[in-house]
C-alpha positions as CSV (number, residue, x, y, z in Angstrom):
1,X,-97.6,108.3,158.1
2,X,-96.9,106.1,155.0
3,X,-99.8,104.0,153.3
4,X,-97.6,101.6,151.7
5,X,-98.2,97.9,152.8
6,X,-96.1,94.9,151.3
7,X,-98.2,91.9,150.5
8,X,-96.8,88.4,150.8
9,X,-98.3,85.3,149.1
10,X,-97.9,82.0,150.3
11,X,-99.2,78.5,149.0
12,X,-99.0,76.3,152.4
13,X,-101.0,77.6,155.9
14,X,-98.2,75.5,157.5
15,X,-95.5,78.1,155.7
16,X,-97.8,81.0,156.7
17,X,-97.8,80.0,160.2
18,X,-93.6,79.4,160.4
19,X,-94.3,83.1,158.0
20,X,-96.0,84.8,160.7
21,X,-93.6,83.3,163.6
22,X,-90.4,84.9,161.8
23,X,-92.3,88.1,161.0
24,X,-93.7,89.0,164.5
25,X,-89.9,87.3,166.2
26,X,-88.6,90.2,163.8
27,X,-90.5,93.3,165.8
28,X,-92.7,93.3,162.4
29,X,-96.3,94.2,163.2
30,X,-99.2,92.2,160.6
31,X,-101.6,94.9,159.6
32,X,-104.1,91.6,158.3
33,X,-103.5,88.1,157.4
34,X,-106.2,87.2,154.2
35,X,-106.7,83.1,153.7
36,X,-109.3,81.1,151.9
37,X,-110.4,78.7,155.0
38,X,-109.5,78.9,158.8
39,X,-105.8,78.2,159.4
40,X,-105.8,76.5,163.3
41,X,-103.2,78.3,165.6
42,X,-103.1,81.1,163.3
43,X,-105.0,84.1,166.2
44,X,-102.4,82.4,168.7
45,X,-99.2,83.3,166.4
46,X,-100.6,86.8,165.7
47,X,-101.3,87.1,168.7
48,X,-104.6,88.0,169.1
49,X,-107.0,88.4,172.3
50,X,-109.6,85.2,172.9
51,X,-112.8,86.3,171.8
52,X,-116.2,87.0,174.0
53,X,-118.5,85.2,171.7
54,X,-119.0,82.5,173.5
55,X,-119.9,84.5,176.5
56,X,-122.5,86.4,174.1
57,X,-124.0,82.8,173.3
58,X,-124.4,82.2,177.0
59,X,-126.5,85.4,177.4
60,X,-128.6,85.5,174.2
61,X,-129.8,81.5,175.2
62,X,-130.3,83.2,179.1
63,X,-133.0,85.8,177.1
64,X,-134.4,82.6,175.0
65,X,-135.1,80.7,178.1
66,X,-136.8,83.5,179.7
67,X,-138.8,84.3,176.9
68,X,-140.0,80.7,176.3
69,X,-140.9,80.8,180.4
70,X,-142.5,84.4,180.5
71,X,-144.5,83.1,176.8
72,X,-145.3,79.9,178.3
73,X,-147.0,81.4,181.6
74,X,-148.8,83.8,179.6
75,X,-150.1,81.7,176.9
76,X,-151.1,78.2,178.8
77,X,-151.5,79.4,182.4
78,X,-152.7,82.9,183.0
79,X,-154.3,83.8,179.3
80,X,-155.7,80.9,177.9
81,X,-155.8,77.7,180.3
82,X,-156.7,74.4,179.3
83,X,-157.0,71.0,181.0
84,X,-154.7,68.9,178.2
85,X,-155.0,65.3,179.2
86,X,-156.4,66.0,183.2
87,X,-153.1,68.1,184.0
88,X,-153.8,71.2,185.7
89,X,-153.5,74.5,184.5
90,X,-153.2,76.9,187.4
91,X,-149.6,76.6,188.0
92,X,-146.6,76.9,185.7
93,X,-144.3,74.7,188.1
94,X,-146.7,71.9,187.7
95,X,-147.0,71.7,183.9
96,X,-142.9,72.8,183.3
97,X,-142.1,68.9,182.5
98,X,-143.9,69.4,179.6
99,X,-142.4,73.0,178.5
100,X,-138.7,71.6,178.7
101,X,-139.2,71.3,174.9
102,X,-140.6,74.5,174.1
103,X,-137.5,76.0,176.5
104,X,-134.8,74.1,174.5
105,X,-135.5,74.9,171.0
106,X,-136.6,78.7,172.1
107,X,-132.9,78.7,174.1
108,X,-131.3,77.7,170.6
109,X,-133.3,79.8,168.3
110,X,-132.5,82.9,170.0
111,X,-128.6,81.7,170.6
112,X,-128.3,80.9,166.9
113,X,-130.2,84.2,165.3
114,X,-128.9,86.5,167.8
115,X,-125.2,85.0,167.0
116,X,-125.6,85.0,163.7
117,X,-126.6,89.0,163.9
118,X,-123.8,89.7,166.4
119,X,-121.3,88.1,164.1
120,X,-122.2,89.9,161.2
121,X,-122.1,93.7,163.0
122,X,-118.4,92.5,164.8
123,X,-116.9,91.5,161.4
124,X,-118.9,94.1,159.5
125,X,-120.3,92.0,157.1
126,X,-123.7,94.2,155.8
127,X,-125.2,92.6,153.1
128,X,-124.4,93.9,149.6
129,X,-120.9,95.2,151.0
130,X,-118.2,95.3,148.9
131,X,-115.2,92.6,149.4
132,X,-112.1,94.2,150.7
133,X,-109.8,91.2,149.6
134,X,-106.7,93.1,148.5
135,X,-106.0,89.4,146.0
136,X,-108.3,87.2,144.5
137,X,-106.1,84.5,144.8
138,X,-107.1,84.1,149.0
139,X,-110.5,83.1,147.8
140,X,-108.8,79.8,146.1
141,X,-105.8,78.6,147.5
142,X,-103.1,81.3,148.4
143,X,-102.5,83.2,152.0
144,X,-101.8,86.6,152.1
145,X,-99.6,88.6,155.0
146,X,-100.2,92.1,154.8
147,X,-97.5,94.5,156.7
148,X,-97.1,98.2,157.2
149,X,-93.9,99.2,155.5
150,X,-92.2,101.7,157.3
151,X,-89.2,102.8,155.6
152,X,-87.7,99.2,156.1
153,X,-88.7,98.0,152.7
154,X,-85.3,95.3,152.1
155,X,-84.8,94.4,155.4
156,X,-88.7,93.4,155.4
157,X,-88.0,91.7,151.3
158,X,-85.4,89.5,152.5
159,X,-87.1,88.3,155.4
160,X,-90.1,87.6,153.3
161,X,-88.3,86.1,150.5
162,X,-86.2,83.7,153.2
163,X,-89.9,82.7,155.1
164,X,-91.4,81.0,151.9
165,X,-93.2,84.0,150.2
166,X,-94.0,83.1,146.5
167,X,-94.9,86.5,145.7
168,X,-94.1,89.8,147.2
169,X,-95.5,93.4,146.2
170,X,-95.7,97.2,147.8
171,X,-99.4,98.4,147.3
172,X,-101.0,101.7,148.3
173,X,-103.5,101.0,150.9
174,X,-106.7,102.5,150.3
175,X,-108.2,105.0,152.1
């Protein structure tokens, strides 16, 4: 198995995008696509599979809202009761108009935090890791296609070459 990849640089996501069309129309499979900002519609061209995120948000608010109820019962019902303006304080069901605010914001703090943690362990993003961005330059302004070579190296140059790429170059992948 060869550990050669081409890199392609490009200075427009609209030419990355028309890039990646030609590339994948060609039977060419993308190893990685490296750009400085979001380009829209760019997982659609590569192809990739909707993510579950959203369905992870959904749960981790489910656990917040349970915890604010189950913390609520405990604390201002069964553990430490008090009359607070002549409401009474023998039943959670009675007093929950006035936990719909405690519910909310513990519903979003766990959604955000528990997000925030997910995202980092999916992308692998540990603090103090080291950057694997093959070219500076996708931190400013350029867009970099990254592509398996497999003994089609001209073929793969002139269709490059004839999508908009600025700059091409065969690197060894590291290990």
């Amino acid at each position: 198995m060869s550990n050669k990849v081409i890199h392609a640089l490009y200075d427009d996501d609209d030419m990355l995008l028309s890039a990646v069309k030609e590339i994948r129309s060609a039977k060419h499979h993308i190893e990685e696509v490296y750009t400085p900002f979001p380009v829209h519609g760019l997982d659609k061209v590569l192809g990739l599979e909707d993510t579950r995120i959203a369905i992870m948000s959904f749960i981790y608010g489910c656990i917040g809202l349970t915890v604010a109820i189950a913390m609520m019962n405990f604390i201002m019902i069964e553990d430490w009761p008090q009359n607070i303006g002549g409401k009474p304080s023998f039943s959670y069901l009675e007093n929950m108009p006035a936990f719909v605010p405690i519910m909310f914001e513990m519903t979003v703090f766990f959604a955000a935090h528990l997000m925030v943690i997910t995202f980092y362990m999916r992308s692998k993003l540990w603090p103090f890791k080291k950057a694997e961005n093959p070219n500076p330059l996708t931190t400013d302004d350029k867009f970099l296609v990254e592509i398996e070579l497999h003994d089609n190296e001209k073929e793969l140059k002139a269709l490059l070459k004839k999508s908009g790429a600025i700059e091409i170059s065969i690197v060894e992948k590291p290990e």
